[in-house]
VEXLO-216366 format. One record per atom (N, C-alpha, C): residue in one letter; x, z, y. Coordinates in pm, whole numbers, padded with zeros to 5 digits, always signed. Example, Ala and Ser with C-alpha at 12.3 -4.5 7.8 and 13.67 -1.06 7.14 Angstrom:
! VEXLO-216366
A+01319+00780-00569/A+01230+00780-00450/A+01320+00780-00330/S+01285+00708-00225/S+01367+00714-00106/S+01290+00787+00003/
END
This chain:
! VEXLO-216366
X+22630+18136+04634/X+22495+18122+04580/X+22472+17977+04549/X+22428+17940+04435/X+22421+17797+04407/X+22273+17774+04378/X+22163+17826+04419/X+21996+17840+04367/X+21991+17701+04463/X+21947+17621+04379/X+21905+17486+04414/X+21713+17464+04431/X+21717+17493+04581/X+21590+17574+04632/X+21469+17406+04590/X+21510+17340+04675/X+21437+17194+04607/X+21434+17181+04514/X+21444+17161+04401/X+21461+17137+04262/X+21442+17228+04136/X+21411+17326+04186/X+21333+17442+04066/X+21255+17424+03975/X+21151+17352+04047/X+21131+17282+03878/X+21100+17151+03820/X+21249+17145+03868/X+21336+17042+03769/X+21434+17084+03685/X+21480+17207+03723/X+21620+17273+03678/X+21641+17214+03530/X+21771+17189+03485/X+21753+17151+03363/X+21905+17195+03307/X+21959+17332+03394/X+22053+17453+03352/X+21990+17462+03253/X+22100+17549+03105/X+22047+17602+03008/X+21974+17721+03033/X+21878+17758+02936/X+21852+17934+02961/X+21937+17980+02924/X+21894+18115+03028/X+22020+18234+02969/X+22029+18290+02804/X+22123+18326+02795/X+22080+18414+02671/X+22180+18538+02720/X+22134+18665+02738/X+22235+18752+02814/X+22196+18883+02682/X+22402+18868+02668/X+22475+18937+02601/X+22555+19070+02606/X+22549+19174+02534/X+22645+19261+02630/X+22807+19258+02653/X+22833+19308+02760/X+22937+19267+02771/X+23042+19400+02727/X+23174+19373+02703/X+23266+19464+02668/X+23289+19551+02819/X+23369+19645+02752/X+23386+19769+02901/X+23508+19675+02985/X+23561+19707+03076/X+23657+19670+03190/X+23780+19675+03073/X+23853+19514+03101/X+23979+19570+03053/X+24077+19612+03156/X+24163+19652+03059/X+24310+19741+03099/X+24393+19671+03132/X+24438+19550+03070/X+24517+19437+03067/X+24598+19421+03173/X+24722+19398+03198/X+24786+19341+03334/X+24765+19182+03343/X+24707+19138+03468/X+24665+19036+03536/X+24736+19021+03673/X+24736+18925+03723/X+24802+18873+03859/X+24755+18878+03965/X+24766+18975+04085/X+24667+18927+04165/X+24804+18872+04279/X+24723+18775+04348/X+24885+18684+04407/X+24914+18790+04538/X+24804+18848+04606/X+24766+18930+04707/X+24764+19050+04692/X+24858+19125+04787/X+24800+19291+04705/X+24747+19331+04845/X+24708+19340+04978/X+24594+19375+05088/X+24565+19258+05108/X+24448+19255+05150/X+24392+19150+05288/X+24389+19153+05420/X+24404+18971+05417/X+24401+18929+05552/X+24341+18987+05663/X+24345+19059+05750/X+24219+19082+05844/X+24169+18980+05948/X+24044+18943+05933/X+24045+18807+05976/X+23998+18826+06137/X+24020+18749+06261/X+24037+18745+06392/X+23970+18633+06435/X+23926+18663+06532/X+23838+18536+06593/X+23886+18421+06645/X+24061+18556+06743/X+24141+18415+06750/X+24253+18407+06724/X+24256+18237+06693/X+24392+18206+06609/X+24497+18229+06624/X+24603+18262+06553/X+24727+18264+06555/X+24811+18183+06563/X+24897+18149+06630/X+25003+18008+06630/X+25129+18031+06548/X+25102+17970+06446/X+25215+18006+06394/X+25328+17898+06334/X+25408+17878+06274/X+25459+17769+06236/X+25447+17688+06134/X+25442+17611+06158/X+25423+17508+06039/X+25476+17374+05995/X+25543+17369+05896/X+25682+17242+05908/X+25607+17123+05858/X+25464+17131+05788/X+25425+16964+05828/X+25334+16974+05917/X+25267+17057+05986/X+25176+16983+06062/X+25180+17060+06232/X+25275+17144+06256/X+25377+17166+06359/X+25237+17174+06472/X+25180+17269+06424/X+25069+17267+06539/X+24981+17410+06537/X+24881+17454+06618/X+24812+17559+06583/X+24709+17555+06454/X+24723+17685+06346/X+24702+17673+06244/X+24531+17770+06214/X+24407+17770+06191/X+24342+17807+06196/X+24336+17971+06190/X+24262+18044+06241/X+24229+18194+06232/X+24238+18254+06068/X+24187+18189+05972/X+24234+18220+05842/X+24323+18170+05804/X+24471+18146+05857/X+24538+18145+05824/X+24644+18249+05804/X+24710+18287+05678/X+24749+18408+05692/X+24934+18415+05698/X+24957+18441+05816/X+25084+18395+05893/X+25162+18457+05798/X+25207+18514+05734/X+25322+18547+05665/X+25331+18471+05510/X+25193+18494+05471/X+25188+18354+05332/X+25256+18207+05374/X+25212+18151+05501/X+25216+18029+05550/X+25382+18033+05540/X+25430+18102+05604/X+25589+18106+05605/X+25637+18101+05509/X+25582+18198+05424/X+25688+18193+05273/X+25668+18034+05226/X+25623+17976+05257/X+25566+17824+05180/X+25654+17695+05261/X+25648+17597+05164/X+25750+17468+05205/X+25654+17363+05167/X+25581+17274+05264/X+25510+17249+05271/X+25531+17073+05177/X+25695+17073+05226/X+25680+16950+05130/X+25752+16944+05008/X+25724+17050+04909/X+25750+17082+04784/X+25571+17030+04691/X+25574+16927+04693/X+25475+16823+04619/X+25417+16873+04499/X+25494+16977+04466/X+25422+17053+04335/X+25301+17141+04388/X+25319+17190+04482/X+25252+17326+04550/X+25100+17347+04548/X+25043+17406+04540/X+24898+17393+04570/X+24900+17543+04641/X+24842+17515+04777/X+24763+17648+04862/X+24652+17602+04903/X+24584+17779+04814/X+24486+17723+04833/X+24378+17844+04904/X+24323+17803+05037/X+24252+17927+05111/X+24134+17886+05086/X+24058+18040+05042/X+23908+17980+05052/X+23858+18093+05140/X+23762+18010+05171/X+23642+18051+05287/X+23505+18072+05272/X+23466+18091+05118/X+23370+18185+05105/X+23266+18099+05036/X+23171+18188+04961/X+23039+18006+04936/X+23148+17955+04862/X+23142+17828+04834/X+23197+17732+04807/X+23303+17672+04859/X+23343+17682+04961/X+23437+17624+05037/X+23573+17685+05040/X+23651+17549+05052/X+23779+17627+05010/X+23878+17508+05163/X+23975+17525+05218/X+24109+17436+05224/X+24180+17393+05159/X+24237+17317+05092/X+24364+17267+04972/X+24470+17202+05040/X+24571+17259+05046/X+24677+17200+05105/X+24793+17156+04947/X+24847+17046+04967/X+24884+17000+04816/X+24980+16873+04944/X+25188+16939+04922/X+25226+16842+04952/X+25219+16815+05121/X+25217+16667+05141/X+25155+16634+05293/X+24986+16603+05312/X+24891+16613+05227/X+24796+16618+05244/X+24693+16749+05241/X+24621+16740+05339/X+24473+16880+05332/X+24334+16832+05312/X+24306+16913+05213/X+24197+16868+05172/X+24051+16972+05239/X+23929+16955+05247/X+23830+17060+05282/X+23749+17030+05169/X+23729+17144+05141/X+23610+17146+05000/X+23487+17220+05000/X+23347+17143+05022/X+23244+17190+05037/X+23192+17253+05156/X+23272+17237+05253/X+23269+17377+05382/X+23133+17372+05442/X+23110+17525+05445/X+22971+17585+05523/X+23051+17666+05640/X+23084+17621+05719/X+23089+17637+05878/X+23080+17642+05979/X+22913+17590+06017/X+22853+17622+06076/X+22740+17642+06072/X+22710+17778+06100/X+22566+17879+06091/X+22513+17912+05931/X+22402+17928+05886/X+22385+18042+05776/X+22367+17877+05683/X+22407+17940+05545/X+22374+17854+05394/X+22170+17905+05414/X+22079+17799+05425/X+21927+17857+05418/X+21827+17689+05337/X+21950+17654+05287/X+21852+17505+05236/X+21744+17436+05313/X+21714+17495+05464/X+21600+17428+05543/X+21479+17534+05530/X+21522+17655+05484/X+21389+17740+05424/X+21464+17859+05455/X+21476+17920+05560/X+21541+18048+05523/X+21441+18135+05509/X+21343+18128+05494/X+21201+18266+05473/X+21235+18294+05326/X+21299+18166+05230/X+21317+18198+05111/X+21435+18210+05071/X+21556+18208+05132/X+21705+18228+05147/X+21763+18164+05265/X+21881+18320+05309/X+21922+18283+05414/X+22042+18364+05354/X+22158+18295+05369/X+22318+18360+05336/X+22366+18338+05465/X+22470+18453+05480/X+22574+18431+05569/X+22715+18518+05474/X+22826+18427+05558/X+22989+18513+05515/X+22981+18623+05541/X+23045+18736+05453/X+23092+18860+05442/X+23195+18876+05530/X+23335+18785+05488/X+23449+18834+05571/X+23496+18727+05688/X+23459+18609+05691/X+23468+18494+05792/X+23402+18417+05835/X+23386+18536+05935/X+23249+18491+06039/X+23245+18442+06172/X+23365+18469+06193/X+23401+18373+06375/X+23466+18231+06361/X+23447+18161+06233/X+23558+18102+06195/X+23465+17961+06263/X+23527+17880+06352/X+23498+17715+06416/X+23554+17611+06357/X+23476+17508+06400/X+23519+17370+06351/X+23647+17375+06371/X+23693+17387+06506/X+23791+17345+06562/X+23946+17475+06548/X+23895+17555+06470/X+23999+17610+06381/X+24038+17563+06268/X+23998+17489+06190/X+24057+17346+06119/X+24201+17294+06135/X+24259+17324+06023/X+24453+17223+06023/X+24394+17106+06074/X+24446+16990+06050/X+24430+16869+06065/X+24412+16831+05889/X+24259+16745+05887/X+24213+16725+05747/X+24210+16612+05687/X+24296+16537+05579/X+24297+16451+05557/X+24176+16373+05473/X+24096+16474+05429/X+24005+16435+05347/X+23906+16511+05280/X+23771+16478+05300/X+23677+16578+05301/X+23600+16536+05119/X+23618+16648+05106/X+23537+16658+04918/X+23464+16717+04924/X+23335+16640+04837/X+23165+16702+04847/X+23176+16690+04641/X+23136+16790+04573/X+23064+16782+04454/X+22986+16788+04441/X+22815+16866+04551/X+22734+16839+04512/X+22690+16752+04646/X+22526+16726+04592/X+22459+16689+04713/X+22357+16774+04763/X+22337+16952+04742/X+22255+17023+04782/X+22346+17135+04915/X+22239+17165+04971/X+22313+17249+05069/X+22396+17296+05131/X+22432+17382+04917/X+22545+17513+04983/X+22670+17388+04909/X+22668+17300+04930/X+22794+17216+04902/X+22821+17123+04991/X+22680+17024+05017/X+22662+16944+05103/X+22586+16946+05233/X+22636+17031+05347/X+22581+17149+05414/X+22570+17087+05558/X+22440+17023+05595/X+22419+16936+05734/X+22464+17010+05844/X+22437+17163+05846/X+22517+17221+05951/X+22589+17229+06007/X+22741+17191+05914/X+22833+17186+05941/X+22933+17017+05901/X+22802+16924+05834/X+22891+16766+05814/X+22867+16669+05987/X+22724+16740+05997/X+22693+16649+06138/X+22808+16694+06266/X+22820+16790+06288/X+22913+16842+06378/X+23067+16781+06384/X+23074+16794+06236/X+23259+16735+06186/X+23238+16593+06189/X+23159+16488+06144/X+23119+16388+06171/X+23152+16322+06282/X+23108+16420+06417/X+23095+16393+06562/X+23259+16383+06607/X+23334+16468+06554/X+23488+16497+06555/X+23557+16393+06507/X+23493+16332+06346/X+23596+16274+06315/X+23503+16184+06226/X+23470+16067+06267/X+23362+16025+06193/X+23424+15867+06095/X+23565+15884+06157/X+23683+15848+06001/X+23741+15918+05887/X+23664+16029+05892/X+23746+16102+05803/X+23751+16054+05664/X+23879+16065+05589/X+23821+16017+05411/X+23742+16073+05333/X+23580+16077+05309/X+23511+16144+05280/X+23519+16081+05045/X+23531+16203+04984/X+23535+16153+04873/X+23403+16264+04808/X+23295+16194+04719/X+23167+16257+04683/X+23121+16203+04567/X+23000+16296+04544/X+22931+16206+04412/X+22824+16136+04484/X+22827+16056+04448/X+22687+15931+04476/X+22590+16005+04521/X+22517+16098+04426/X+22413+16172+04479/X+22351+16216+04652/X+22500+16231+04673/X+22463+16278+04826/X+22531+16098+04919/X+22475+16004+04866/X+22508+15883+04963/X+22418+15888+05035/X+22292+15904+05003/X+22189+15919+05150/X+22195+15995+05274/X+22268+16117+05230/X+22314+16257+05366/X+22456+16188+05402/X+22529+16120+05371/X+22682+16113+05424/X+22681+15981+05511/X+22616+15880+05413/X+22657+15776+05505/X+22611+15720+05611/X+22491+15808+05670/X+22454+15781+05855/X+22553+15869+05913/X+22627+15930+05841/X+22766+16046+05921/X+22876+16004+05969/X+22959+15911+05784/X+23069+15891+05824/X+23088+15738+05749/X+23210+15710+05799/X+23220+15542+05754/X+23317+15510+05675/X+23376+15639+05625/X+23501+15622+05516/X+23468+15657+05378/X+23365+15664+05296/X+23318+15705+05195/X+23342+15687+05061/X+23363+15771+04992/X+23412+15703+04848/X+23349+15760+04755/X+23263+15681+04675/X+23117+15765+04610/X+23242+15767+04411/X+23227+15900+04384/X+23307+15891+04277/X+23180+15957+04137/X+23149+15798+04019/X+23071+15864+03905/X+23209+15936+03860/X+23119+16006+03749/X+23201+16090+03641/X+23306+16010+03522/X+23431+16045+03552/X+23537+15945+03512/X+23613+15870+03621/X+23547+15843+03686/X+23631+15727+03800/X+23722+15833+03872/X+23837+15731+03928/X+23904+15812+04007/X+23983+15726+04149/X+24019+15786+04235/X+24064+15726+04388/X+24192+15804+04417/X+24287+15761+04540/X+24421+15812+04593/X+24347+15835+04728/X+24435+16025+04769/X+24382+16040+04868/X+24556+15995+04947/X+24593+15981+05053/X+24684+15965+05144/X+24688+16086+05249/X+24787+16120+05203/X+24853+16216+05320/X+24902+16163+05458/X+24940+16220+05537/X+25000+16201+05681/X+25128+16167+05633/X+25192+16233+05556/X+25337+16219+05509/X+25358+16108+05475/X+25261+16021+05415/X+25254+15897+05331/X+25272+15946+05192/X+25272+16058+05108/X+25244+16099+05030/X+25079+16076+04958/X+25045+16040+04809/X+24949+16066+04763/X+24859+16172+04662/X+24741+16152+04676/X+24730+16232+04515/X+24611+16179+04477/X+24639+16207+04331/X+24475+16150+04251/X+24402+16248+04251/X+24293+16142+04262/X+24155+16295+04204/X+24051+16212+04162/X+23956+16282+03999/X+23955+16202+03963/X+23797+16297+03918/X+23690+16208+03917/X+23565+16310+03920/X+23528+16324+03731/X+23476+16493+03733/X+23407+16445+03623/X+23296+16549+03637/X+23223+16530+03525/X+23047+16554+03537/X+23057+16699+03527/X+22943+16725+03636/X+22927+16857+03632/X+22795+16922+03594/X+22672+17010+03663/X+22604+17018+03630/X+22462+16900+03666/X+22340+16897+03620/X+22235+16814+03644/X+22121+16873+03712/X+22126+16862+03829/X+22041+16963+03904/X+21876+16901+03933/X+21841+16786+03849/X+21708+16743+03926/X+21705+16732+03824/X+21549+16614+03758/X+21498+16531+03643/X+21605+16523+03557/X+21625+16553+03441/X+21698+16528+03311/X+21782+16349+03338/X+21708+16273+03413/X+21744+16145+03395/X+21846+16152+03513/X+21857+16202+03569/X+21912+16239+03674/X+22078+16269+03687/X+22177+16152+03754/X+22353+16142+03736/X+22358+16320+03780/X+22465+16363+03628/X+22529+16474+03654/X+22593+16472+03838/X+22630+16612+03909/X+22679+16598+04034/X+22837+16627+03962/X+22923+16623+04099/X+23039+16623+04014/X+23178+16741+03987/X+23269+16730+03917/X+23342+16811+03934/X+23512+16722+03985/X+23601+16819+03985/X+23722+16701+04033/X+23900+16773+03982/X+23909+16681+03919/X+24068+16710+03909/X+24134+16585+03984/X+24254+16717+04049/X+24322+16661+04173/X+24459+16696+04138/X+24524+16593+04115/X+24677+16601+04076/X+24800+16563+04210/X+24876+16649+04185/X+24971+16669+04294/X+25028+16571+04349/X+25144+16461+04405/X+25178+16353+04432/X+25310+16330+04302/X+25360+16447+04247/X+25489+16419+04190/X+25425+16402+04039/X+25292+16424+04030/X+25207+16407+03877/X+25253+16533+03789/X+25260+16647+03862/X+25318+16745+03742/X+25207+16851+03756/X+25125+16871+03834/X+25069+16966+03883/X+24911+16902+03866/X+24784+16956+03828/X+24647+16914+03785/X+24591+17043+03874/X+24470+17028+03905/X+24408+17144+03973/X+24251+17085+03906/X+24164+17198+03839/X+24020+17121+03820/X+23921+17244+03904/X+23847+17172+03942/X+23750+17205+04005/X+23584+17180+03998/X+23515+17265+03987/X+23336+17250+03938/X+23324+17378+03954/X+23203+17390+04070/X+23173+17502+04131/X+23073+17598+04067/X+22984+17539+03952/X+22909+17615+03879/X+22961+17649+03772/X+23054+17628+03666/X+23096+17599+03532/X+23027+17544+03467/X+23003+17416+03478/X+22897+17371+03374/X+23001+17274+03401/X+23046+17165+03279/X+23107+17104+03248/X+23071+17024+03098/X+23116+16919+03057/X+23078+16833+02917/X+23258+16880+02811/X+23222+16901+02731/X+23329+17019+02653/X+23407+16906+02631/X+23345+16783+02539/X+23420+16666+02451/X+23469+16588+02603/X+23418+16596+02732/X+23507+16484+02802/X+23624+16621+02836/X+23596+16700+02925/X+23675+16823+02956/X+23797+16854+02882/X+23777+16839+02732/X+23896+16853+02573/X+23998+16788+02617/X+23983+16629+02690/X+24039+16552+02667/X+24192+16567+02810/X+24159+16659+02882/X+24222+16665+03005/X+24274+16772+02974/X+24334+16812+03119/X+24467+16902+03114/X+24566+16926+03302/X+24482+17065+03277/X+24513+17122+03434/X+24512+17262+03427/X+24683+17259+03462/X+24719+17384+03492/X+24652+17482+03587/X+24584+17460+03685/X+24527+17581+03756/X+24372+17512+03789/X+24291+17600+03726/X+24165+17575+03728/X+24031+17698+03828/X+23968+17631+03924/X+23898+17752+03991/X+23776+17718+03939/X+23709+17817+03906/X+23571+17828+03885/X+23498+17942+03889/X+23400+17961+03851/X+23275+18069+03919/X+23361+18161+03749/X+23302+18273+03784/X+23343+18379+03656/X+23207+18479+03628/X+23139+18496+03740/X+23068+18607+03685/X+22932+18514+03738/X+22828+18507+03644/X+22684+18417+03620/X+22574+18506+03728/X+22504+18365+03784/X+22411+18388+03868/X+22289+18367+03832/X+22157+18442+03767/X+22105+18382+03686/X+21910+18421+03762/X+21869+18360+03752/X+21716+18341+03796/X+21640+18398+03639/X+21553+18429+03674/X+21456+18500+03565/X+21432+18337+03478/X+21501+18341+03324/X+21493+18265+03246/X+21602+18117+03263/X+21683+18122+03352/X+21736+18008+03443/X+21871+18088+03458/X+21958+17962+03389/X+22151+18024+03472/X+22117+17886+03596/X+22146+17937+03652/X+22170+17852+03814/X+22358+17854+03753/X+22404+17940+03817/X+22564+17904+03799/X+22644+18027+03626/X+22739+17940+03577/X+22807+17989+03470/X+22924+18087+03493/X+22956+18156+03389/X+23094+18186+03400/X+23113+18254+03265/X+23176+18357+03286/X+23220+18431+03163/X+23256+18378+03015/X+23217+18376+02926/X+23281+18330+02815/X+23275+18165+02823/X+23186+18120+02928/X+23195+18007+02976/X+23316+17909+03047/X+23370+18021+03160/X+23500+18022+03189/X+23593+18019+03105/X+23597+18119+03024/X+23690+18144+02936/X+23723+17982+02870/X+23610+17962+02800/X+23614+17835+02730/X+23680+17713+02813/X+23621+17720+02932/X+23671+17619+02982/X+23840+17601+03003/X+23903+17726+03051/X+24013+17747+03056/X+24103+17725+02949/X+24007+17728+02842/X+24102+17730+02670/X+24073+17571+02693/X+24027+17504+02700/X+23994+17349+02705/X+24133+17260+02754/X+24119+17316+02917/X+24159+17267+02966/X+24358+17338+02959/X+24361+17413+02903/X+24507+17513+02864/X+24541+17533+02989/X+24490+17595+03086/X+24491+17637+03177/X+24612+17763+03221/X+24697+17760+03319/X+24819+17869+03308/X+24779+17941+03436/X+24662+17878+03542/X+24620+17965+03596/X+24486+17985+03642/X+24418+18101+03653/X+24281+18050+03707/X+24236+18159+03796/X+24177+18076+03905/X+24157+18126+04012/X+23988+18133+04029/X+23919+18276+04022/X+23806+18279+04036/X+23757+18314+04131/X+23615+18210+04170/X+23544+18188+04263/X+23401+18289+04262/X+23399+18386+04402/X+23291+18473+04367/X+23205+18451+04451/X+23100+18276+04453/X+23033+18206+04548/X+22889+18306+04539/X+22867+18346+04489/X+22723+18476+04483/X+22744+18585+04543/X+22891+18597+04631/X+22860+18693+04680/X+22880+18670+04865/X+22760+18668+04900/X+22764+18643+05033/X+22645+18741+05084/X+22636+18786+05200/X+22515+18833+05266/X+22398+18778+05299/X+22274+18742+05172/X+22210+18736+05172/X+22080+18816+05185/X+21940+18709+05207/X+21834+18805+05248/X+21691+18661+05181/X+21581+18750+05203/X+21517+18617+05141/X+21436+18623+05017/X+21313+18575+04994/X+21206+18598+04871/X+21336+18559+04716/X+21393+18463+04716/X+21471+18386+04625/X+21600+18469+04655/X+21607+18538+04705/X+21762+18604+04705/X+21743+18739+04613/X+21607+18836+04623/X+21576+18898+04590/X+21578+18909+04412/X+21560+18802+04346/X+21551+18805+04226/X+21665+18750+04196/X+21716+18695+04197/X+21912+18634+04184/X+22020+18768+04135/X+22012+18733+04010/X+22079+18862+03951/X+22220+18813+03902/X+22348+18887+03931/X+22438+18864+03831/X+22490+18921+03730/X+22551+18828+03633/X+22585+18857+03514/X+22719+18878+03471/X+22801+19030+03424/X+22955+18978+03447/X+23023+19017+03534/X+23142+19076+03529/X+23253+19127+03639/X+23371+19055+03602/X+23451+19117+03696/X+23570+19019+03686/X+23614+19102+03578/X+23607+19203+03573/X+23728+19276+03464/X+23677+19247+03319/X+23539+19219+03318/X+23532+19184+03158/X+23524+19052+03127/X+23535+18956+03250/X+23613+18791+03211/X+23763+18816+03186/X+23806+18896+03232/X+23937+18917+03221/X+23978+18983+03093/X+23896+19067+03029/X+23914+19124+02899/X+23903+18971+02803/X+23788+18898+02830/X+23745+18783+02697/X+23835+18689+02762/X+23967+18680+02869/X+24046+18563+02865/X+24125+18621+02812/X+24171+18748+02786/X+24318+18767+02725/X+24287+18772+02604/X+24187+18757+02489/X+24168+18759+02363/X+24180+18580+02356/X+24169+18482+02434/X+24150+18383+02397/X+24263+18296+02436/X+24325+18334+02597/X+24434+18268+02658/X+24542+18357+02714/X+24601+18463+02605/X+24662+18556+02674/X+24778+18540+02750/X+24840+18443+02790/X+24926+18446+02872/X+24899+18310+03014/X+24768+18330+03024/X+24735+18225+03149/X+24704+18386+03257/X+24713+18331+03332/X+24667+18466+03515/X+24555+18437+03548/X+24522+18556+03628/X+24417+18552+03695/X+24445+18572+03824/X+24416+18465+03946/X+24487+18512+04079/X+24393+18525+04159/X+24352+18618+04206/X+24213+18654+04276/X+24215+18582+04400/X+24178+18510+04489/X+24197+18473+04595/X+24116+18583+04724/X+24150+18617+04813/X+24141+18665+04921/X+24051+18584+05049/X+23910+18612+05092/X+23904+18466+05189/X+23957+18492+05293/X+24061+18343+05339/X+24128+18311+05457/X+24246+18382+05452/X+24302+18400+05287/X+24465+18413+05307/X+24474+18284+05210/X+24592+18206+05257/X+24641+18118+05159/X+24676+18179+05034/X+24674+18129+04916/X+24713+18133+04782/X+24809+18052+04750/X+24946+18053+04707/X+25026+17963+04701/X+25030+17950+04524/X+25070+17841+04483/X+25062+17838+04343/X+25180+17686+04314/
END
């Protein structure tokens, strides 16, 4: 859910214009997973050749094995629901956006209150070891006090990389901060002594029109062969976006839309983006669907299934995948 409960009216998302959509395609698509994980409260110990230690409850012990952790091309990638994902890339782990402790409610839950569907016992301290924490926005369900003050208390060196926007919530937290505008870019450092770039670019504008886009992020592997882009709403700038180039791209697919208001993008939106960016894989994010309740949850309609993003990508990018991710099984790519 991305309804940016403060800022409503400021919103300065496009309106919708809602189209019909084609029937389900037929098409063969990829899914990397064919059951799911069943997720457990408690963790599994399982092995792991870089970080040789106990590996969190969503971790899904037989994916983990098939994987070589220091093959620098690699991207696994587990997500955990909402927004939040793990990125393991190489010798470094990344955390992205994580809501982990207690419900997504913006400070208002009378007017929204989310909780996870499938990973719900999941603790701080079920966490790999994290080299570096990534924030794109600065609202809630991205930049989520519930769960930064707690990790803070744990690890209040962690390499925190963000958009400016949220410098007021991070930096009474943590003391490693790296505020990234749209364009700039930083090296994260692995344990291995391995690196990778990541490099922000503009995403959507969630307050006053005058107001710095929040951000999105491409994160390239250590051996430079491998791009991953990331922006949790699909809203993106087409002419900077043209100019780049990342093979596996996650983003939202099916639109979350408020009466007159897209809060989050997808569909031929996706599509586009994926043709932009020549994308060979894309991994869609289904952050609207969580167990919600709430005056503002009530009207939050979506727009779009997976099967008819999947029909308008094979007319446009027919030989890129679609790899559904599973929450709390790794995705190897």
């Amino acid at each position: 859910m991305a309804a940016q409960c403060n800022s409503l009216h400021y919103f300065t998302c496009k309106p919708c214009n809602r189209k019909p959509l084609h029937p389900s395609a037929t098409a063969h698509f990829a899914s990397h997973q064919e059951t799911p994980f069943p997720i457990k409260s408690d963790a599994r110990k399982i092995s792991n050749q870089r970080l040789n230690k106990k590996v969190c409850a969503v971790v899904s012990e037989e994916k983990a094995m098939e994987s070589n952790d220091s093959e620098t091309g690699v991207f696994k990638l587990t997500y955990l629901e909402g927004n939040s994902w793990i990125w393991e890339v190489g010798g470094t782990t990344i955390l992205v956006d994580p809501i982990l402790v207690g419900n997504l409610d913006f400070g208002i839950p009378w007017l929204y209150d989310a909780a996870k569907k499938f990973i719900k016992n999941f603790k701080l301290d079920d966490l790999p070891e994290i080299d570096c924490l990534l924030i794109t926005q600065s609202l809630d369900d991205h930049c989520h006090m519930k769960t930064l003050k707690p990790l803070s208390q744990k690890l209040p060196n962690l390499r925190v990389v963000s958009t400016p926007n949220a410098k007021e919530l991070l930096d009474p937290l943590f003391t490693n901060v790296t505020y990234l505008e749209p364009g700039e870019g930083s090296e994260i450092q692995g344990k291995d002594g391995s690196s990778l770039k990541v490099r922000a670019t503009a995403g959507p504008v969630l307050g006053p029109p005058w107001q710095r886009p929040e951000n999105g992020y491409l994160v390239t592997s250590p051996n430079g062969k491998v791009t991953l882009y990331y922006e949790p709403h699909c809203v993106y700038n087409e002419e900077s976006v043209g100019k780049e180039r990342a093979g596996i791209v996650i983003t939202p697919v099916i639109k979350q839309l408020l009466p007159y208001f897209l809060l989050v993008s997808g569909q031929e939106d996706a599509v586009r983006l994926a043709k932009l960016l020549q994308a060979k894989f894309i991994v869609p994010m289904r952050n609207g669907e969580l167990d919600s309740k709430g005056a503002l949850a009530s009207i939050i309609k979506a727009e779009g299934t997976m099967e008819s993003f999947k029909e308008l990508l094979l007319k446009e990018l027919p030989d890129a995948k679609v790899l559904e991710p599973k929450p709390g099984v790794p995705l190897q790519i």
